[in-house]
C-alpha positions as CSV (number, residue, x, y, z in Angstrom):
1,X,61.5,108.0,166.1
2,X,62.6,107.1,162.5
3,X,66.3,109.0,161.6
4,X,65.4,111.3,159.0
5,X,66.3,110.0,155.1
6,X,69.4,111.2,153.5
7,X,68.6,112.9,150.4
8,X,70.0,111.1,146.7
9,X,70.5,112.8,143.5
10,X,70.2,110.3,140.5
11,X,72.0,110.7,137.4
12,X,70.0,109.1,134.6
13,X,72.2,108.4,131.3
14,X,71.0,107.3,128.4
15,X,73.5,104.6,126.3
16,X,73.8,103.4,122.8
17,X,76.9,102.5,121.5
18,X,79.3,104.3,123.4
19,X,81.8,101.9,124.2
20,X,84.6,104.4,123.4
21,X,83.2,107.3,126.4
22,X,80.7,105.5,128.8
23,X,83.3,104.3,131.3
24,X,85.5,106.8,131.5
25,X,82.0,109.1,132.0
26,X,80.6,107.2,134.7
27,X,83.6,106.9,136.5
28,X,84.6,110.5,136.1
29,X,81.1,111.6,138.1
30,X,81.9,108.7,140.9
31,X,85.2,110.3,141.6
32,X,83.6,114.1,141.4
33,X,80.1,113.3,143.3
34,X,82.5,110.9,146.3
35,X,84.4,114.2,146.4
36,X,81.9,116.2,146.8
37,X,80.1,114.3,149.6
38,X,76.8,113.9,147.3
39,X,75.1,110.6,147.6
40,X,74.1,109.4,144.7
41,X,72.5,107.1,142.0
42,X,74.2,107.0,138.6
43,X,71.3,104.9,136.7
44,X,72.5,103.8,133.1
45,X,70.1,103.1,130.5
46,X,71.5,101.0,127.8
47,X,70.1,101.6,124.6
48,X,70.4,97.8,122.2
49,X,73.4,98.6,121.8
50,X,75.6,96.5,119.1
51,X,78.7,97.1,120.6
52,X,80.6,96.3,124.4
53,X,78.4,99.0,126.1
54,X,76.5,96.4,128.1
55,X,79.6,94.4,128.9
56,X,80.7,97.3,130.7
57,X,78.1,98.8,132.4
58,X,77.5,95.0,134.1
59,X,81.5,95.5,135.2
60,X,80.4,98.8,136.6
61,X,77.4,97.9,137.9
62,X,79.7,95.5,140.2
63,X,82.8,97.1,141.1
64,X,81.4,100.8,141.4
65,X,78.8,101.2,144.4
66,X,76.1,103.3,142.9
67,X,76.1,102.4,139.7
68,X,73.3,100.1,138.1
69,X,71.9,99.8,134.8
70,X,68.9,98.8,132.9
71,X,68.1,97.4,129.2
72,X,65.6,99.7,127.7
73,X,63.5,97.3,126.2
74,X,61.7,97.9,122.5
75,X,60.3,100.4,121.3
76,X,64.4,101.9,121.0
77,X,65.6,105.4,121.1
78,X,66.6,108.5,122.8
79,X,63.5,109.5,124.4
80,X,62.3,106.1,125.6
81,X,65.6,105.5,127.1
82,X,65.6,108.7,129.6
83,X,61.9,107.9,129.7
84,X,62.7,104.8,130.8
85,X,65.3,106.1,133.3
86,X,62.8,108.8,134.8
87,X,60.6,105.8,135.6
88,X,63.2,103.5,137.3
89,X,65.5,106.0,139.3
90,X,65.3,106.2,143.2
91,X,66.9,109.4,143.9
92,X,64.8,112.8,145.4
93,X,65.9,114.5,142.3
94,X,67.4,113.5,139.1
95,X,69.8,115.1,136.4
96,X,69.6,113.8,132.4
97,X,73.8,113.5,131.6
98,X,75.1,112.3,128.6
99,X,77.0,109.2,127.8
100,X,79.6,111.6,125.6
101,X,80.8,113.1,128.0
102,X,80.4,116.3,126.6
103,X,78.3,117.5,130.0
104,X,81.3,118.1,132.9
105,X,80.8,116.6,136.8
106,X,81.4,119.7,138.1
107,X,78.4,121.5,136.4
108,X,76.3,118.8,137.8
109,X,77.6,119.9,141.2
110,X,76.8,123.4,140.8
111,X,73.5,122.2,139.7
112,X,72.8,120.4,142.6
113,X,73.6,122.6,145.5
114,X,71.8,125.5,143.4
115,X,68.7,123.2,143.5
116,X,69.3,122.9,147.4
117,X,70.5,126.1,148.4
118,X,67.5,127.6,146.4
119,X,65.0,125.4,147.4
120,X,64.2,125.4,144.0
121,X,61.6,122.9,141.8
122,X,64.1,122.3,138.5
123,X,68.1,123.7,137.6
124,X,68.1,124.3,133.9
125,X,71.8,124.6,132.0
126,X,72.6,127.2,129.4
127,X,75.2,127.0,127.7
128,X,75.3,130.2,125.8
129,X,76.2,132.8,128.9
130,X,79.2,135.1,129.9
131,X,80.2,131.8,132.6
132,X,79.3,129.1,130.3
133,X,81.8,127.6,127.3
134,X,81.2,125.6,124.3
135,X,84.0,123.6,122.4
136,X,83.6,122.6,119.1
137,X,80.1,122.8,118.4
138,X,79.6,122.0,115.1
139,X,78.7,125.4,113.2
140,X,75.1,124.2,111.2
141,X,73.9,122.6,114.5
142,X,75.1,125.6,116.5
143,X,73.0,128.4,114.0
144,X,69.9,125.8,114.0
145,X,70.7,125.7,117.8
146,X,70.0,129.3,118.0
147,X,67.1,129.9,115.7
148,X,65.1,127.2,117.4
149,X,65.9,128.2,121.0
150,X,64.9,132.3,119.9
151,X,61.9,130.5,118.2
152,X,61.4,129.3,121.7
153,X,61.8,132.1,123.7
154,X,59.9,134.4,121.3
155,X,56.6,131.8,121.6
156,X,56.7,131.3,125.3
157,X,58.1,134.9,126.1
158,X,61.0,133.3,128.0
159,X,64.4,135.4,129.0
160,X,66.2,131.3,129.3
161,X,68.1,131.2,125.8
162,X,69.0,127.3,126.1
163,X,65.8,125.1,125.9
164,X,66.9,122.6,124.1
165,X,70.4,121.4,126.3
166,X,69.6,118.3,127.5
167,X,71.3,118.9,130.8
168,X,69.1,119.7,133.2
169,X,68.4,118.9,136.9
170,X,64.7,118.2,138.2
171,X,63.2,116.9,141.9
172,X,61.2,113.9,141.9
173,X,57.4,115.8,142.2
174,X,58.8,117.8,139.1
175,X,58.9,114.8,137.3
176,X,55.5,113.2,138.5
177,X,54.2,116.2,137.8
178,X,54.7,116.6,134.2
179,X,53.2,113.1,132.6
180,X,52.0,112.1,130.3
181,X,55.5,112.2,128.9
182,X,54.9,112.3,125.1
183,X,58.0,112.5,123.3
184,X,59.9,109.4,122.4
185,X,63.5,111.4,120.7
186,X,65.3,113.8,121.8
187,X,62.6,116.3,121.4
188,X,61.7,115.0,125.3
189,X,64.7,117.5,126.2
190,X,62.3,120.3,124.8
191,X,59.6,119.1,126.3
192,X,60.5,118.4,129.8
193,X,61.3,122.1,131.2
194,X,58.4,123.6,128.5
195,X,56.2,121.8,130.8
196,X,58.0,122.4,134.1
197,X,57.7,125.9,133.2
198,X,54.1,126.0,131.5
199,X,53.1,124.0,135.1
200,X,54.5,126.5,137.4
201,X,57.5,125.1,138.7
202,X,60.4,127.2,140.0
203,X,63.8,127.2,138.0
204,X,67.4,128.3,138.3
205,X,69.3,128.5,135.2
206,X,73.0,127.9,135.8
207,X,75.6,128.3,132.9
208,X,77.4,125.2,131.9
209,X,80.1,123.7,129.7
210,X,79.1,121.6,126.5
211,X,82.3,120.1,124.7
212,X,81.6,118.0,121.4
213,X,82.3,114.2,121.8
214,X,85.6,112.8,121.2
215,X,84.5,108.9,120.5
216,X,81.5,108.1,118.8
217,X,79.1,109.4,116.7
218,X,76.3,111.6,117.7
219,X,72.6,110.2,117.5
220,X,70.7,113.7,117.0
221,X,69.5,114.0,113.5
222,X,68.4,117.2,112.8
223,X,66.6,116.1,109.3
224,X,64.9,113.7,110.9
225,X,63.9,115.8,114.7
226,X,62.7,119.3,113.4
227,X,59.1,118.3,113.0
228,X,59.1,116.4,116.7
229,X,60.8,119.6,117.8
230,X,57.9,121.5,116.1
231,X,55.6,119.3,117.4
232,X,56.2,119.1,121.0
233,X,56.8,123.2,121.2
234,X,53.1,123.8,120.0
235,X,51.8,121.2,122.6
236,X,53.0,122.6,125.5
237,X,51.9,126.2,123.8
238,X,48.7,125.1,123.6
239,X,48.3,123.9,127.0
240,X,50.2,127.3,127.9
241,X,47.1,128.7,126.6
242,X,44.3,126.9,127.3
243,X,45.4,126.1,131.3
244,X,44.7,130.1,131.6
245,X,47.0,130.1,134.7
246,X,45.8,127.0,136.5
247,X,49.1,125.4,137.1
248,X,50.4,129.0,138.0
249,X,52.3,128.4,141.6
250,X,53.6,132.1,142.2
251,X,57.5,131.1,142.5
252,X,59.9,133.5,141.2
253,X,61.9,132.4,138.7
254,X,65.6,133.0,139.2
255,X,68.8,133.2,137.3
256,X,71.9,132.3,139.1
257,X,75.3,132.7,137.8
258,X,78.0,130.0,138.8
259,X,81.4,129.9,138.6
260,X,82.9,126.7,139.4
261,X,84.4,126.4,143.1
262,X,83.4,130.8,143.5
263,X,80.7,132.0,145.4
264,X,77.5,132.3,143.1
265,X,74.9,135.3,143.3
266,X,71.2,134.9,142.6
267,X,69.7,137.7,140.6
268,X,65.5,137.6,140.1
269,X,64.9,137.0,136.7
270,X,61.5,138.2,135.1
């Protein structure tokens, strides 16, 4: 009789130019997910990038067991690397982290053993909660932040306040579940869980840190995403409407509040 499998959580990153963080990000989950007895993939995607980031990532790629990487190959950009990651990782379910570090290791944890403990489909992050902490979010982008995300919540009568955080945990079905995948920016992080949510999938929303990068710069444009945003927020409201119910599964949603190494307490969410 075949042993059974041991279960793998992949951590899909997407990488341009980030020569100053990626290491020291990579390296910093290693040491938290070893600690933590969670086996894992970390799965790099590196985004044509200009500078050392690739140079690195093949050092990793060698000395760290775990770690691998992939070129994302033309057409460039945020969504077709995670895109890109989301159809190359091998784990049972995967997390999208940033390269900036400005998404912490142990959040991930707390995501994970939520996502087991819960038996549930997807772990969204919110990062605007009693638990949760933001450092040095830039003040425009945090008030456009908030008007899109009520914008959000308002449209798809949602009680989650942080749609658009890009940190957010998913099992492999989830994510064979919700192609076509049509968003090649960052308005994939919107639509990801609007479909996971729209499709029936069950959710935990744990609160997590966000704190602003230190080396870099930031590739979200806000000038040049609101109509994507737009875009992408309508499509899954349409199919909202139109599916009357057909991808409707009958799992309760739930919120779950987690403090990092306390005891966390599920309360049902409507």
């Amino acid at each position: 009789m075949p042993e059974p499998t041991q279960n793998i959580l992949s951590v899909v990153i997407p990488a341009h130019n980030e020569e100053g963080c990626i290491e020291s990000t990579v390296r910093a989950l290693c040491e938290k997910l070893t600690a933590e007895a969670i086996t894992y993939e970390i799965l790099v995607v590196n985004d044509n990038s200009s500078d050392s980031t690739e140079a690195i990532l093949q050092r990793l790629s060698t000395e760290l067991v775990g770690v691998r990487y992939l070129n994302n190959q033309p057409p460039h950009g945020f969504g077709f690397a995670v895109r890109a990651g989301l159809n190359n990782f091998k784990g049972d379910a995967v997390a999208v982290y940033m390269a900036d570090a400005s998404d912490r290791p142990e959040d991930l944890v707390a995501f994970y053993r939520t996502l087991v403990s819960e038996n549930l489909d997807c772990v969204f992050g919110t990062r605007f909660h009693k638990d949760a902490k933001v450092v040095d979010y830039p003040g425009f982008k945090l008030v456009i932040n908030r008007m899109a995300n009520l914008f959000i919540q308002m449209l798809f009568g949602l009680k989650y306040n942080d749609v658009t955080n890009a940190f957010k945990l998913y099992r492999k079905n989830v994510i064979d579940g919700l192609h076509p995948i049509l968003s090649n920016h960052f308005n994939l992080t919107v639509e990801l869980p609007l479909k996971a949510i729209v499709r029936g999938y069950s959710y935990g929303v744990v609160p997590n840190w966000w704190i602003n990068r230190k080396t870099g710069e930031s590739k979200l444009k806000i000038k040049e995403m609101g109509s994507r945003y737009l875009f992408i927020v309508l499509y899954c409201l349409l199919e909202k409407w139109l599916s009357r119910g057909d991808y409707n599964r009958h799992q309760p949603v739930r919120f779950k509040s987690v403090a990092v190494n306390e005891p966390a307490v599920v309360n049902k969410q409507a």
